[in-house]
C-alpha positions, 0 to 999 in steps of 0.5 A: 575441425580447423588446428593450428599449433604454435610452440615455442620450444627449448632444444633444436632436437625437441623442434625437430621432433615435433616437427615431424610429427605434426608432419606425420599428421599432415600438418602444413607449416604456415610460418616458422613454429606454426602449423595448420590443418583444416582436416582432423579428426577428433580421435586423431587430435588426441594421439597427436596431443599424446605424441607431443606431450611424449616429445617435449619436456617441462620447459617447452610449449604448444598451444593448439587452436581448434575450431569447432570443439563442440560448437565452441572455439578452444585452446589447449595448452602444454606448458610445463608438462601440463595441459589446459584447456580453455573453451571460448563461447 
């Protein structure tokens, strides 16, 4: 499954944990505050989801943009501490 994440985040402390977890998932940074992976599995995405939901706190955002979620496209949303999801036919 194709991801890309953007966040836009309230602390350099908060950037830099986030950072090294999308790392640690072997995300490639394309441009500042936006990552990508053509590789991720499922499971995989929602630990990743946990970790960064664990990091951030209620002033921060992440959006993830995913394709194919069962044979539609997706984005999730965190946005103060609460995620949302939108499906896209």
């Amino acid at each position: 499954m194709f991801v890309s994440v953007v966040y836009d985040l309230s602390s350099d402390d908060t950037k830099q944990k986030v950072k090294e977890i999308l790392i640690f998932y072997r995300f490639k940074e394309i441009v500042k505050n936006v990552f990508e992976s053509d590789s991720i599995q499922e499971n995989t995405l929602k630990r990743l989801k946990r970790d960064i939901d664990r990091a951030t706190d209620h002033f921060d955002k992440v959006r993830f943009y995913q394709y194919p979620y069962e044979q539609q496209f997706v984005i999730s949303l965190l946005e103060k501490k609460k995620w949302k999801k939108i499906l896209l036919r």
